[in-house]
C-alpha positions, 0 to 999 in steps of 0.5 A: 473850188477849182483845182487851181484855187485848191493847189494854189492853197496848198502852196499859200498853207506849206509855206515853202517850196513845192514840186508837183508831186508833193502837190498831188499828194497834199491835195489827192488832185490828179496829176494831169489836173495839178499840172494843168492848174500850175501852168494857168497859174504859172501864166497868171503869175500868181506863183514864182520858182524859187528852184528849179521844178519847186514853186510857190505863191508870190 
């Protein structure tokens, strides 16, 4: 599974709004990787921010 597809589970199974750190430690990726996996996410436009530095799953 890519990293992206693993961070954008975690952010479908927490049901609410999550910032990178928090995704970092649900899914033990590194940080490097859980920023690089929500900025192709984030262009994809597959996830949407609530709040500022929170995102979740559209």
């Amino acid at each position: 599974m890519e990293a992206k597809e693993i961070v954008l589970e975690a952010m479908k199974k927490s049901g609410t709004p999550l910032n990178a750190g928090k995704i970092v430690d649900i899914t033990g990726l590194d940080r490097k990787v859980v920023d690089k996996a929500m900025a192709q996410l984030k262009k994809e436009d597959v996830i949407v921010s609530p709040k500022r530095c929170y995102w979740q799953a559209k």
